[in-house]
N, C-alpha and C positions, 0 to 999 in steps of 0.2 A: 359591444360584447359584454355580456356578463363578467361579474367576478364570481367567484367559489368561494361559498363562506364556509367556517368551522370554526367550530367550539372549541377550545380546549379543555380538558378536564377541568379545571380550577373552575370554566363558566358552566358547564355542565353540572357539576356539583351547585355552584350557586342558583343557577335554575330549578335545581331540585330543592334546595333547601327554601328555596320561595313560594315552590307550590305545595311543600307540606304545611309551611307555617301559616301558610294564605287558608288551606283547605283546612286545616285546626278550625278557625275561628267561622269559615264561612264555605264550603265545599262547593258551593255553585260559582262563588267568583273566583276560585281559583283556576279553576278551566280558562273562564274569560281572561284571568290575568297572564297567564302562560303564553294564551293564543295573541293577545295585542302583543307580549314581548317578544313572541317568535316572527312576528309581524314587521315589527320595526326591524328585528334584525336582518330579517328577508328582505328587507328594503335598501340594504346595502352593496345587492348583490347588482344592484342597476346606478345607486346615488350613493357609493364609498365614503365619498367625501362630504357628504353632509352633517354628518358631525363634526364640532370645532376641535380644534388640536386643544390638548390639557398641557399643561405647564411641565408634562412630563415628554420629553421628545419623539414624535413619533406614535404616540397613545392620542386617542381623539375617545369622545364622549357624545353619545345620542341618548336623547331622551326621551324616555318612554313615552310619556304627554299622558291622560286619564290617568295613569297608576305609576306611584312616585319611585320610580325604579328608572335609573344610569345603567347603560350598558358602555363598557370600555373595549375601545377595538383598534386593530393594528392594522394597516394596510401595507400589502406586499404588492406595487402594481408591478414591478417585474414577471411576475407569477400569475398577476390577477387576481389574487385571493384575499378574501377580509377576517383576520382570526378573531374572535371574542373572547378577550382577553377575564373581562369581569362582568358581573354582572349585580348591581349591589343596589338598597333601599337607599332613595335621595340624602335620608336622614343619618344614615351611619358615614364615619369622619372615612374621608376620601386620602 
């Protein structure tokens, strides 16, 4: 059975502010760039645990792969559900 993913505002926000900064510079990759990372996250809803756990308890980390963006998420399997916690450029301090 599936899980139920969601966003929380904080990743929501960061999605946004990726695809405006992405569309500044280049307007056609940021479509592309949105849709691989809503991609990977939809990916979680069948394989939760394929991201490794981070040093922080409970927080796990998937990688975008093509476009250097972390997505940070929580899993509740009590509930079923995977939040996304963050969503940040490889390059900015974790």
């Amino acid at each position: 059975m599936a899980y139920k993913v969601r966003y929380t505002p904080r990743a929501i926000g960061d999605l946004n502010i990726i695809f405006k900064d992405v569309a500044e510079h280049n307007p056609r990759a940021a479509s592309a760039v949105k849709s691989r990372i809503r991609k990977r996250i939809e990916s979680l809803a069948l394989f939760p645990m394929s991201g490794p756990e981070t040093a922080t308890p409970g927080l796990r980390m998937l990688v975008v792969g093509r476009y250097p963006y972390l997505i940070f998420y929580e899993i509740d399997a009590a509930a079923k559900q995977v939040a996304i916690v963050r969503i940040r450029h490889a390059s900015r301090e974790r």
